[in-house]
C-alpha positions as CSV (number, residue, x, y, z in Angstrom):
1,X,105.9,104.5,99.5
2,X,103.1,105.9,97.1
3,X,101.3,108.3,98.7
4,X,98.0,110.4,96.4
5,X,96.3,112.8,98.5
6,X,92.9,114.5,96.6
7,X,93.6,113.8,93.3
8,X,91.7,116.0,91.1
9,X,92.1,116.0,87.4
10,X,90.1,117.5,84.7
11,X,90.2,115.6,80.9
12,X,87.6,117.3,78.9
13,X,85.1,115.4,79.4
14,X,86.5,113.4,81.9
15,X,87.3,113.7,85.4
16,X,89.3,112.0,88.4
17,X,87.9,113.1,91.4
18,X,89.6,113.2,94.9
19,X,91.8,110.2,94.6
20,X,93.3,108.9,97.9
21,X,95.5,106.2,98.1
22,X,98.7,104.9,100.0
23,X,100.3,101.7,98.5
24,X,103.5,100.2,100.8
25,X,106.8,99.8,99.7
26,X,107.6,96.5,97.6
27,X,103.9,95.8,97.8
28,X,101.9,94.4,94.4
29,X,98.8,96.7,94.4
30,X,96.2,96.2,91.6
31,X,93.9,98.5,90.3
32,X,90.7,97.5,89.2
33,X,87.4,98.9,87.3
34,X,85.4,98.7,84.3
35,X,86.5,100.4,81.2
36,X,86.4,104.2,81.3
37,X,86.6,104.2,84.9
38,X,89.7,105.9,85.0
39,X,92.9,103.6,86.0
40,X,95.3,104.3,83.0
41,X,94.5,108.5,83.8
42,X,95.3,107.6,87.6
43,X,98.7,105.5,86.2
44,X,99.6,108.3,83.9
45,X,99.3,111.0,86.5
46,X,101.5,108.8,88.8
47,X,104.2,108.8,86.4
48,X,103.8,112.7,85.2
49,X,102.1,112.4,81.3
50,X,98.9,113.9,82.7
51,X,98.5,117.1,84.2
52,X,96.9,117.3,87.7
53,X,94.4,119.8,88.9
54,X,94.7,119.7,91.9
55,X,96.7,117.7,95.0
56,X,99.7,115.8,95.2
57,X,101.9,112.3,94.6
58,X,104.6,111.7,96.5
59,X,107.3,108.5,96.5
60,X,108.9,107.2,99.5
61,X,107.5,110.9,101.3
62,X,109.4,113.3,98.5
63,X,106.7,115.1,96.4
64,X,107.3,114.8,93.0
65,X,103.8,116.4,92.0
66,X,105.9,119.0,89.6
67,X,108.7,117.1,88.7
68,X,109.3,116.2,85.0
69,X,108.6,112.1,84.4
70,X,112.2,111.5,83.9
71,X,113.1,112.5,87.5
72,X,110.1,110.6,89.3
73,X,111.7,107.2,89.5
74,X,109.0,105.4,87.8
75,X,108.6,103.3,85.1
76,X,105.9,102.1,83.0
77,X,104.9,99.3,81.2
78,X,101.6,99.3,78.8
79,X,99.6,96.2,77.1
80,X,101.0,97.2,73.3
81,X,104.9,96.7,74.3
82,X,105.7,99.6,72.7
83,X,109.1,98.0,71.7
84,X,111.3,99.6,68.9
85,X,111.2,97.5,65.8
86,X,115.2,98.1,64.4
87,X,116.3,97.9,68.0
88,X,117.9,94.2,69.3
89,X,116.2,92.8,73.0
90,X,119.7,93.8,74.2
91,X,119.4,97.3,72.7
92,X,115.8,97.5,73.7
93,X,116.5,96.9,77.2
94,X,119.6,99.1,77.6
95,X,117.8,101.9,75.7
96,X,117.0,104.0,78.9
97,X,120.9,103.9,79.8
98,X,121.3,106.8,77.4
99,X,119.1,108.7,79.7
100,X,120.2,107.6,83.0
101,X,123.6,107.7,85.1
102,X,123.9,104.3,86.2
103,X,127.1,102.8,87.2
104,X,128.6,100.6,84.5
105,X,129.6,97.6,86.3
106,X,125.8,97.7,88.9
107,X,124.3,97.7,84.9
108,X,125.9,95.2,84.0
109,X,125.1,92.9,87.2
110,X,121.3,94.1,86.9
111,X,120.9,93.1,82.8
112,X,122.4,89.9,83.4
113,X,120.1,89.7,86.4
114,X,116.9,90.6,84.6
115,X,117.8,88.3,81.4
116,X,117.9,85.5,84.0
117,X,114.7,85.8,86.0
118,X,112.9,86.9,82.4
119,X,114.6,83.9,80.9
120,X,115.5,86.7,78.1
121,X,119.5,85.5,77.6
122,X,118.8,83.8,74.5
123,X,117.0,86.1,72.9
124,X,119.2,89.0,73.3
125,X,120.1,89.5,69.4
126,X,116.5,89.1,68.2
127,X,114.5,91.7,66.2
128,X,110.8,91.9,68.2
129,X,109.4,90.9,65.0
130,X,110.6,87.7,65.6
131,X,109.7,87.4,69.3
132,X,106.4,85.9,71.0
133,X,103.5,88.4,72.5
134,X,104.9,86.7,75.7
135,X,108.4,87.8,74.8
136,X,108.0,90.6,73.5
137,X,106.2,91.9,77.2
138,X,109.0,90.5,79.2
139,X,111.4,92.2,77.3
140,X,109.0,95.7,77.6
141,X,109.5,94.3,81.6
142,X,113.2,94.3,81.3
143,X,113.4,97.7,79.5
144,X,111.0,99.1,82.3
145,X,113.3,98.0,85.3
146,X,116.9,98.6,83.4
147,X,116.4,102.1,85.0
148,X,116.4,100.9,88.5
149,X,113.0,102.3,89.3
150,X,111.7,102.5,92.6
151,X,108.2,102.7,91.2
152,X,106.8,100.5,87.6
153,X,103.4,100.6,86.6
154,X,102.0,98.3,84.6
155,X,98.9,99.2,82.4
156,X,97.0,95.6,81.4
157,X,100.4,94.1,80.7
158,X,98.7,91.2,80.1
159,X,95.1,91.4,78.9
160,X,96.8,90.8,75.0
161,X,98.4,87.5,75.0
162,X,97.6,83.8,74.3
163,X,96.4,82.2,77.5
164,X,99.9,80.0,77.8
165,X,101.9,83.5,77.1
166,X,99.9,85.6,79.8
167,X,100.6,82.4,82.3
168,X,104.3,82.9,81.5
169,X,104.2,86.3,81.8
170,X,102.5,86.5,85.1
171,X,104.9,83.5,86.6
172,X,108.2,86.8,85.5
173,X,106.1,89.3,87.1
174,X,105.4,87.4,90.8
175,X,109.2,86.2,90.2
176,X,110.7,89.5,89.9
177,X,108.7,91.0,92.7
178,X,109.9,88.4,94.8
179,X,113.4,89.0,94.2
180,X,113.4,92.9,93.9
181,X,111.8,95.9,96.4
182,X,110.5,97.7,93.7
183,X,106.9,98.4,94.6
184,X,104.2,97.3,91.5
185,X,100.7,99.1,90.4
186,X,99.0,97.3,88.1
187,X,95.9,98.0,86.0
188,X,93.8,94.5,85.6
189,X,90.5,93.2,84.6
190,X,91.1,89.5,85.5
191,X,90.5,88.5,89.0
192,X,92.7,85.7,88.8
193,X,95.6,88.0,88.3
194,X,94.6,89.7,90.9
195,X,94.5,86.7,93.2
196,X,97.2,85.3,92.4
197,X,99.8,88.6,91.8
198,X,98.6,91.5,94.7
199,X,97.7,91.2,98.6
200,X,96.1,94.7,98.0
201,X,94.1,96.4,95.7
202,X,91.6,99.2,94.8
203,X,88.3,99.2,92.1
204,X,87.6,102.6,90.4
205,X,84.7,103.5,88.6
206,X,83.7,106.9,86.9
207,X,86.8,108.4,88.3
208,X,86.5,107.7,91.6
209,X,87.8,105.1,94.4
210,X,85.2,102.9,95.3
211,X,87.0,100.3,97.8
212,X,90.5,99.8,99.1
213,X,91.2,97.1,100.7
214,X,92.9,93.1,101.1
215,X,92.1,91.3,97.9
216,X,90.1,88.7,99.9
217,X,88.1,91.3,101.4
218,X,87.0,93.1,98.1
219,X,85.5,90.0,96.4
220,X,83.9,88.7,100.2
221,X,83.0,91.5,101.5
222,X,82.1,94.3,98.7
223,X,81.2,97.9,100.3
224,X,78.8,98.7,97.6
225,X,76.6,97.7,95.2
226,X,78.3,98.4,92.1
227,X,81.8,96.8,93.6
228,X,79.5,93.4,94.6
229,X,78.7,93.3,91.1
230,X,82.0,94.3,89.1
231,X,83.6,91.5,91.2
232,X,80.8,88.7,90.5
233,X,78.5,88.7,93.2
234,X,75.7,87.5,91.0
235,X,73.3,87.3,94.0
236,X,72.6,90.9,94.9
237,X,69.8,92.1,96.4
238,X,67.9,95.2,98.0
239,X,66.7,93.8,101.7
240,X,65.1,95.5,104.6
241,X,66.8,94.0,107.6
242,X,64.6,92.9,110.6
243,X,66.5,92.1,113.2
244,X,69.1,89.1,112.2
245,X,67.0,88.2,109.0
246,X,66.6,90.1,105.8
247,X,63.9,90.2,103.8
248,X,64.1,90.1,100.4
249,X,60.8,90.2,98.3
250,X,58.5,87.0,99.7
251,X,62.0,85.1,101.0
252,X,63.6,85.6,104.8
253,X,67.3,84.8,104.6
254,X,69.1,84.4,107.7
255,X,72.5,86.5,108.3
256,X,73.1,85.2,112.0
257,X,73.7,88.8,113.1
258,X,72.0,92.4,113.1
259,X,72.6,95.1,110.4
260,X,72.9,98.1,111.3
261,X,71.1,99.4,109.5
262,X,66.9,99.2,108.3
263,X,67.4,98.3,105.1
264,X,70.4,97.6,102.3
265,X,71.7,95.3,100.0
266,X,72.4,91.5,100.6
267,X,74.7,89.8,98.5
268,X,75.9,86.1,98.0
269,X,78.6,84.4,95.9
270,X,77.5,81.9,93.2
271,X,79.9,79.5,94.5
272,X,78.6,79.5,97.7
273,X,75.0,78.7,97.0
274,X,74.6,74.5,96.9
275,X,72.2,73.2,94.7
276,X,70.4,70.1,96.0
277,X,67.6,67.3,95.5
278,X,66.9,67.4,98.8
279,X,66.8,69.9,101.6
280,X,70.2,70.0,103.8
281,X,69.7,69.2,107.4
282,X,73.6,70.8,108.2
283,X,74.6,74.2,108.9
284,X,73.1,75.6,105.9
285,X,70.8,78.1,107.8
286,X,69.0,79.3,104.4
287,X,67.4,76.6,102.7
288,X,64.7,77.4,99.7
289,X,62.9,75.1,97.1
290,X,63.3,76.4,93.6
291,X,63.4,75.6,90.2
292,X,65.6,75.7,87.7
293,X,65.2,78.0,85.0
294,X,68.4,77.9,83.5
295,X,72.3,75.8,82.5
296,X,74.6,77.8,81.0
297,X,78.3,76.1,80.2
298,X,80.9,78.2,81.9
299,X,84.0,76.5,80.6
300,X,84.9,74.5,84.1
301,X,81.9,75.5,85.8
302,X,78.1,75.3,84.8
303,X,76.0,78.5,86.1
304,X,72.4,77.3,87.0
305,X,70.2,79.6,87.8
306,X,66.9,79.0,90.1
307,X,63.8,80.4,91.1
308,X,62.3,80.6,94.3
309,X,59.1,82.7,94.4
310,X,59.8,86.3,92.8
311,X,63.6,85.6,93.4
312,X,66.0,84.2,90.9
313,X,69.4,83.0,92.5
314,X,73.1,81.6,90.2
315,X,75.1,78.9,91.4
316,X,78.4,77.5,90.2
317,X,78.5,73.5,89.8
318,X,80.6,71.2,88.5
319,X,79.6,68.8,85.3
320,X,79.9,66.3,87.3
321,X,77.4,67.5,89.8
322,X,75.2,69.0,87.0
323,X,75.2,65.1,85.5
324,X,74.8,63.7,89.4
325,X,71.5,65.7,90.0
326,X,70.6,65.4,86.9
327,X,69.4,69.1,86.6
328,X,68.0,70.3,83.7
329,X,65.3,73.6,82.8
330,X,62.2,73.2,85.2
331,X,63.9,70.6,87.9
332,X,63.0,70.9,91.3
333,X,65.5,71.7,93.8
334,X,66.7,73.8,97.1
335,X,68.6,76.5,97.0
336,X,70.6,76.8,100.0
337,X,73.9,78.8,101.5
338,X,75.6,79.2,104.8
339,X,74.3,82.6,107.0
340,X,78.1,83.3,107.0
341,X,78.2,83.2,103.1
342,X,76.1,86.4,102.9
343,X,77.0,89.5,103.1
344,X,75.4,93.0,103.8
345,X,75.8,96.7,103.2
């Protein structure tokens, strides 16, 4: 559907360099990355604001590298709503008709479709200054898809609403992908967005594509160091691998299997370290006594954070585990975690 081949684009001081990407038809794809790494420049290319440099885009296998934004097929949708303020929700979201042949009576079928799934009908005669942040997105959603795009982008669509709006919003989003075959691309920082909207996904940083791949596989199985950390591997580690163990300062963690490589980086996720009392006699191959050097309230989740010799491990436990073990600064404990739970690179 999307296909980039070596994407080169020069911004001043700013640069996208040779950005490769396919993304399927009706898929949900999300773009990740720290600020400044370069996803709204990749969006805006896609859509034709942004002059390229060098390579090409093509939708559905027609290159529209050189065509004008209005003949790509894509739409856009950015965090701000970008709404006018003396236009209706109806007017809003009809707005692009002006600019686009579309049969009368298919436009007709198509706003009364996207007023239903945005649950929008009621609202048609409001002003935006009137409307919720949550609102006033879906309605920027509406306008977006009016066009019958084959393509919409969505740039942090959600990243400035309320909590109970940006649940609301996201519910529309996985609704009208659902029910439609246009394909999505959206720009996130929130990993539970990602999880819970895209099967796919991609993290930039300084311009450039560090991973593709399954969602699952990204935040299990990072491919470098700086993706294991943008995606909350708090446990990472440079290791020399000896055959199936690696050695990480004065500890030997077990992986169960040989690297190939002689040395690397080890990573672990905090939720998959257990914290004990006692040491685990199960199938926890890595077991450690530590102590506790640290609680820090997460919201749901307490972070504790352990040492064991010259290495310091996080954890993710629950209150009522924290008030079980009764953990506090300078405890005694074990720090343990499957062989499968760590991963290497």
């Amino acid at each position: 559907m999307i296909a980039i081949r070596g994407l080169t684009i020069d911004l001043r001081d700013f640069h996208l360099r040779d950005i490769n990407l396919e993304i399927a038809e009706n898929e949900f794809f999300i773009l990740m990355g720290p600020t400044g790494a370069g996803k709204t420049v990749l969006l805006e290319a896609i859509v034709g604001l942004i002059p390229i440099k060098n390579g090409a885009i093509s939708i559905d296998g027609r290159d529209i590298t050189a065509l004008p934004p209005e003949k790509r097929g894509i739409s856009i949708v950015y965090q701000d709503y970008a709404l006018f303020p003396h236009l209706t929700v109806l007017d809003n979201i009809t707005y692009g008709l002006h600019f686009h042949k579309i049969d009368k009576r298919k436009a007709q079928g198509r706003l009364a479709k996207l007023l239903e799934v945005l649950n929008l009908s009621h609202l048609q005669h409001r002003l935006p200054t009137n409307l919720s942040g949550g609102e006033k997105q879906r309605v920027s959603v509406a306008r977006a898809l009016m066009v019958e795009p084959k393509v919409l982008l969505l740039d942090e669509p959600l990243s400035a609403l309320d909590p109970g709006f940006r649940e609301e919003v996201r519910g529309s989003l996985k609704k009208l992908h659902q029910t439609s075959s246009i394909t999505f691309l959206m720009v996130t920082h929130d990993f539970s967005e990602a999880l819970s909207l895209a099967g796919r996904a991609a993290v930039m940083n300084n311009g450039r594509i560090e991973q593709v791949g399954e969602i699952e596989d990204i935040f299990k199985r990072p491919n470098s160091a700086f993706v294991a950390d943008f995606v909350g591997m708090k446990n990472l580690f440079h290791a020399e691998f000896k055959g199936t163990k690696a050695l990480v300062s004065d500890l030997e963690i077990e992986l169960g299997v040989t690297p190939p490589n002689s040395h690397g980086y080890i990573a672990i996720r905090p939720e998959d370290i257990v914290i004990s009392r006692r040491r685990f006699s199960s199938s926890m191959r890595n077991a450690f006594s530590a102590v506790v050097t640290a609680v820090i309230d997460q919201g749901f989740y307490y972070e504790v954070r352990a040492q064991s010799g010259e290495v310091g491990f996080a954890s993710l436990i629950t209150k009522s585990s924290l008030i079980e073990l009764k953990l506090r600064e300078t405890s005694d404990v074990f720090v343990s975690f499957k062989a499968t739970a760590v991963h290497f690179f």
